[in-house]
C-alpha positions as CSV (number, residue, x, y, z in Angstrom):
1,X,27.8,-20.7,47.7
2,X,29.2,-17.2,47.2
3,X,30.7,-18.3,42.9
4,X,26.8,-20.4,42.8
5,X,25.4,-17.0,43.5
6,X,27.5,-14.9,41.3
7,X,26.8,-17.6,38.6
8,X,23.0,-16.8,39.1
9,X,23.3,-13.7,38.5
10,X,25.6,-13.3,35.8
11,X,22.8,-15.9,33.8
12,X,19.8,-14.0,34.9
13,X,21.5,-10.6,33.5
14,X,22.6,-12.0,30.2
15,X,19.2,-13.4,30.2
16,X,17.8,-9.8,30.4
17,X,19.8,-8.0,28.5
18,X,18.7,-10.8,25.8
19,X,15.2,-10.5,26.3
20,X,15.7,-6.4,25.9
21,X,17.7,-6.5,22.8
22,X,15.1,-8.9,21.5
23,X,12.4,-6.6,22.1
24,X,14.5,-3.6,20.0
25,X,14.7,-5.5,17.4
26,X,11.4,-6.7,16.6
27,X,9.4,-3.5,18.0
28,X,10.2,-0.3,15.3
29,X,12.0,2.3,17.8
30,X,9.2,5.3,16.3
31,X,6.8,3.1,17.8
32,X,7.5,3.3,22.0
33,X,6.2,7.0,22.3
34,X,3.3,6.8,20.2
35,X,-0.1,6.6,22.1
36,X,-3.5,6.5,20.4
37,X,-3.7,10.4,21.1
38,X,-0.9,11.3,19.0
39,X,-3.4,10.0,16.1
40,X,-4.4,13.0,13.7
41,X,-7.4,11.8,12.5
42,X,-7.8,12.0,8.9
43,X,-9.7,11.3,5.7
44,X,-8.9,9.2,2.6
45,X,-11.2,10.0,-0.6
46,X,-12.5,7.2,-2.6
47,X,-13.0,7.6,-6.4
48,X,-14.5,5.7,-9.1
49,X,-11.6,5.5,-11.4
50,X,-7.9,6.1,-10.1
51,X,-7.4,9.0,-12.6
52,X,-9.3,11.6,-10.7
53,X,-7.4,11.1,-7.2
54,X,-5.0,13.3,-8.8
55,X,-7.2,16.2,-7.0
56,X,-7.2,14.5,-3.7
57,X,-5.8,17.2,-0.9
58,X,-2.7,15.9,1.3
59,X,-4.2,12.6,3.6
60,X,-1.8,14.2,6.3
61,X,0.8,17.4,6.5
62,X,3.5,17.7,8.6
63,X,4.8,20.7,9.2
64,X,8.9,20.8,10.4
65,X,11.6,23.4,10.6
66,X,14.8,20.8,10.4
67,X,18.6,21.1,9.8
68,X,21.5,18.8,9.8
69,X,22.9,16.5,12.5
70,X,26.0,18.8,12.4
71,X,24.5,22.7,12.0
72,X,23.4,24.1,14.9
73,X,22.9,27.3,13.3
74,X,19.5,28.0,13.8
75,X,18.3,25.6,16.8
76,X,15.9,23.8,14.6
77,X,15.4,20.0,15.7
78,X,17.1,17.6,13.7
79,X,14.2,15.3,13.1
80,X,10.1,15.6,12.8
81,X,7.8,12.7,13.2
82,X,4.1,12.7,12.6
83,X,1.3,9.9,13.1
84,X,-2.2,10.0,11.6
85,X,-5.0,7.9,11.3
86,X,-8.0,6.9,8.7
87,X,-11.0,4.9,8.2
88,X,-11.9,3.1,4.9
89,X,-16.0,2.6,4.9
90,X,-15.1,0.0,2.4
91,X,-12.6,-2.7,0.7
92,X,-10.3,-0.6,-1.7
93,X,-7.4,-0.3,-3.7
94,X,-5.0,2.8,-2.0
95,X,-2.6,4.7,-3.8
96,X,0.8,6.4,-1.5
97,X,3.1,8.9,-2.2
98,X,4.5,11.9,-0.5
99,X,5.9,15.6,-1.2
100,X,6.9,18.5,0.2
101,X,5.9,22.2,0.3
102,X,8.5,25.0,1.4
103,X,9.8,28.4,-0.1
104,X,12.9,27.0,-0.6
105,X,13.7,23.6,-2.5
106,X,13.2,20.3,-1.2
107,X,17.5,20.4,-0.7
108,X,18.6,17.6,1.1
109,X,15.4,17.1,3.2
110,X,14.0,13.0,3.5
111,X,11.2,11.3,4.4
112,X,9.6,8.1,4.8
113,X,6.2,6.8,5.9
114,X,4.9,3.8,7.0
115,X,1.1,2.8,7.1
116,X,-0.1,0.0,9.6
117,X,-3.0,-2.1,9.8
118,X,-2.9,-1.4,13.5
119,X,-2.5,1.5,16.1
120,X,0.6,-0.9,17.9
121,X,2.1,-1.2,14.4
122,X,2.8,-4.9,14.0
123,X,0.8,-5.3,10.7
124,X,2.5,-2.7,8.2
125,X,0.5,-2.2,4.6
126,X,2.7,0.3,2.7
127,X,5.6,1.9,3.2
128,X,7.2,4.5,0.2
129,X,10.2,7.6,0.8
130,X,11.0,10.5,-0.6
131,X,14.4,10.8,-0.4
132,X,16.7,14.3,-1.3
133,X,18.6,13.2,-4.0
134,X,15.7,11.5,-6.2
135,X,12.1,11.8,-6.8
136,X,9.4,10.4,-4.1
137,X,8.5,6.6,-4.2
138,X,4.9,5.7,-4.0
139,X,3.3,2.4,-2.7
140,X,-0.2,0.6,-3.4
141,X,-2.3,-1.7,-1.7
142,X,-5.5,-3.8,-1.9
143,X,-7.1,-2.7,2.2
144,X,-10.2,-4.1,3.6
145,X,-12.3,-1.8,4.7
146,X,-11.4,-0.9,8.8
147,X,-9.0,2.1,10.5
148,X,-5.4,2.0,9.4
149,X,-2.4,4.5,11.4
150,X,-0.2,6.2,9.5
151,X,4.1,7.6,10.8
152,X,6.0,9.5,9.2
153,X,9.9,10.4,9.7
154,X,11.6,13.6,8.3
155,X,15.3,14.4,8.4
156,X,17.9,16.5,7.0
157,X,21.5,15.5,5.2
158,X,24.7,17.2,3.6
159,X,24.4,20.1,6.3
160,X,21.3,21.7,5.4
161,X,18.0,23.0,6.7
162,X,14.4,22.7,5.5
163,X,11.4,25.1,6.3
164,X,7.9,23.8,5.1
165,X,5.7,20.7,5.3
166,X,6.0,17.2,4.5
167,X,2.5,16.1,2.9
168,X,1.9,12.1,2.4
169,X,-0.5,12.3,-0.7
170,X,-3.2,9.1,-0.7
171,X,-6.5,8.2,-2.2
172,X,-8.4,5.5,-3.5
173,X,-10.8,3.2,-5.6
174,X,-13.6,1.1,-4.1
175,X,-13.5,-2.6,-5.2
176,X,-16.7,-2.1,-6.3
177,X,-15.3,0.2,-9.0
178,X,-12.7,-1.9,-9.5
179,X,-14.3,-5.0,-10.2
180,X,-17.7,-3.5,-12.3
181,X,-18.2,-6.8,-14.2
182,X,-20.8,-6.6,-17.4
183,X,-22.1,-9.2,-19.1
184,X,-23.8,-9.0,-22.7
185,X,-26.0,-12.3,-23.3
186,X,-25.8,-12.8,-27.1
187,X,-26.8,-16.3,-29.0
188,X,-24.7,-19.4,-27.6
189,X,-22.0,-16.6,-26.4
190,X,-21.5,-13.9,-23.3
191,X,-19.5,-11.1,-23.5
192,X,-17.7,-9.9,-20.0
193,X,-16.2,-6.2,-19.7
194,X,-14.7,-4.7,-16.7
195,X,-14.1,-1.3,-16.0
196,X,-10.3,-0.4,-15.7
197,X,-10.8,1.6,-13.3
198,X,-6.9,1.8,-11.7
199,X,-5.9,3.7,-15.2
200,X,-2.1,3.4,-15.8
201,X,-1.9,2.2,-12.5
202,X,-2.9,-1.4,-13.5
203,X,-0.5,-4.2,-14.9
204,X,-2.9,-6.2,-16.7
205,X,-5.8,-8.6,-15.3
206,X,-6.0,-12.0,-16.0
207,X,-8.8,-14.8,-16.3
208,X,-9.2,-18.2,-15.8
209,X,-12.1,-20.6,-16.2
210,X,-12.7,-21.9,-12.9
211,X,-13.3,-20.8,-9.3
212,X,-9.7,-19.9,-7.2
213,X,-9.1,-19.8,-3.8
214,X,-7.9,-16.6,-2.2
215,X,-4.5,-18.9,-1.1
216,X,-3.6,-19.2,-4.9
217,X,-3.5,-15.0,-5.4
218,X,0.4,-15.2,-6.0
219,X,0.6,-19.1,-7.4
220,X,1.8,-19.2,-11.0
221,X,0.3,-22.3,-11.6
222,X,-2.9,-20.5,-11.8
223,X,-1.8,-17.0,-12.8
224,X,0.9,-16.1,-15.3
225,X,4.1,-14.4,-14.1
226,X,4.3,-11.0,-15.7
227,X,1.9,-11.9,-18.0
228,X,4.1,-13.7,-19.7
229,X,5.3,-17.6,-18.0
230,X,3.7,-20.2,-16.2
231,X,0.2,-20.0,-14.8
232,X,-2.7,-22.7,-16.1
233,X,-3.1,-23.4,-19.6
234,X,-6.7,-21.7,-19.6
235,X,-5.2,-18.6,-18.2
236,X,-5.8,-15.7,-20.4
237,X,-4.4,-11.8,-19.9
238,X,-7.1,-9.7,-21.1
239,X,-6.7,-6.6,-23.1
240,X,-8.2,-3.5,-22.7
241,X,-10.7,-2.5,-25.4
242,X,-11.2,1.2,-26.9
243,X,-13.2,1.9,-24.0
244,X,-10.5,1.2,-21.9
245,X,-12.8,-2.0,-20.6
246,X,-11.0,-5.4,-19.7
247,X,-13.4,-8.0,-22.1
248,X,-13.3,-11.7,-23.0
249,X,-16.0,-13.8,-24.0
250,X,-17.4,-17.2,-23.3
251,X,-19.3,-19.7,-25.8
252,X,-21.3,-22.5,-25.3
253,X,-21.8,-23.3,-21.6
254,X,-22.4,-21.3,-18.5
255,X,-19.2,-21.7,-16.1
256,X,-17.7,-19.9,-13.2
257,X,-14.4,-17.6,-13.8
258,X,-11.7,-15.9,-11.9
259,X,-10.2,-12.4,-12.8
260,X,-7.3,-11.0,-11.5
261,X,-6.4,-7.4,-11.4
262,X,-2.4,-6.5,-10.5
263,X,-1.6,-2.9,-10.3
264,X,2.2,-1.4,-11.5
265,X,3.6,-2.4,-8.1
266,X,2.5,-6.3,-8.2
267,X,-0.6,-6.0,-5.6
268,X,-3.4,-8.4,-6.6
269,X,-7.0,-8.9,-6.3
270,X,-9.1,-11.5,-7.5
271,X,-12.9,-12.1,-7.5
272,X,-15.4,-15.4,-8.6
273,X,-17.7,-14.7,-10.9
274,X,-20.5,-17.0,-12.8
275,X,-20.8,-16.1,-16.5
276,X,-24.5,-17.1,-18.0
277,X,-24.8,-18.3,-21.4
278,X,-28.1,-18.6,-23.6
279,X,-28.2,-21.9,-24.9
């Protein structure tokens, strides 16, 4: 009875400790200690073309006094963490980076930052770091409109210290801008322009002559890898005119069409159009 007993309990702890390790692993350790308080709340500007978010203001500063694991110099902490919050009034196309402010240089000072679709932070978005030894990542996304939470992590390497702020950098363009679709009746013919309104930040966007479900964003048997392989044999990457306007133009017969926009980082967004054509 006594070894039936023991055998219980060894099970029941192993089973534990399982269920505890499990839980590590799939819940992101920055995550315990964060409560819906700790949320700076904060506002990302919407422009009509991506160009002009160059003059956006920080989405969210941190300031941190840090040094290395191994100075203890000044009694500065060793690590900083920040969380923020915003709201997007409508569907959009978001553009991430970071950078830092300080008297001194950025030395060996890194950061990372991680934005969720969700104040628990099961559903990340984008994610981009700015490491010390190279320049800051960025990271895009196409976000329906709702409140995304925002965490940032800051530490310092190679025995140094920092003084100054970490600022993560975002803005963005509404769909609507994204997607301004034109169309110029002429005889038997329609021609279709469409704002580029991401700039240098798009890839290229791509038609096709028929409706696409939103499941087929990433299949190359409808779009073309790289703009280049694969995808349907109506598919078409459009090029940008002098007026920096995607165009194509359809003859004939009304129809319905599908354009795709990808941005430098391969995130897409489609939308179903009907094109009109005077007979």
């Amino acid at each position: 009875m006594k070894k039936e007993n023991l055998f219980k309990r060894i099970v029941a702890t192993v089973l534990t400790t399982a269920m505890v390790v499990g839980a590590a692993v799939v819940s992101p350790a920055f995550g315990t200690d964060v409560h819906a308080e700790n949320f700076t709340e904060t506002t990302l500007q919407l422009f009509a073309n991506a160009e002009d978010g160059a003059s956006a203001p920080a989405l969210f500063t941190m300031p941190c006094k840090l040094e290395e694991e191994g100075e203890n110099e000044r009694g500065y902490a060793k690590e900083a963490k920040g969380y923020f919050k915003f709201t997007l009034a409508q569907d959009a196309w978001v553009y991430f980076t970071s950078s830092t402010s300080s008297d001194r240089d950025k030395q060996s000072l890194s950061s990372r930052t991680k934005i969720y679709g969700d104040p628990n932070f099961s559903n990340q978005v984008a994610e981009f770091e700015d490491p010390y030894f190279t320049d800051a990542k960025n990271d895009t996304a196409f976000l329906k409109k709702g409140t995304y939470y925002g965490y940032v992590y800051a530490h310092c390497d190679n025995w140094d210290y920092f003084e100054g702020n970490v600022n993560v950098i975002g803005y963005g363009v509404p769909i609507a801008s994204c997607f301004q679709i034109k169309q110029k009746k002429k005889h038997k013919k329609t021609i279709v322009t469409i704002n580029n309104a991401l700039g240098r930040f798009s890839k290229y966007m791509q038609c096709v002559p028929k409706g696409v479900g939103s499941q087929s964003l990433y299949n190359d048997r409808v779009w073309k890898d790289e703009g280049k392989w694969h995808g349907d044999d109506k598919t078409k990457v459009l090029d940008c005119n002098e007026n920096d306007q995607f165009t194509f133009t359809v003859k004939k017969k009304s129809k319905k069409y599908t354009v795709m926009l990808e941005d430098i980082n391969g995130k897409r967004y489609q939308k179903t159009f009907k094109v009109k054509v005077k007979r």
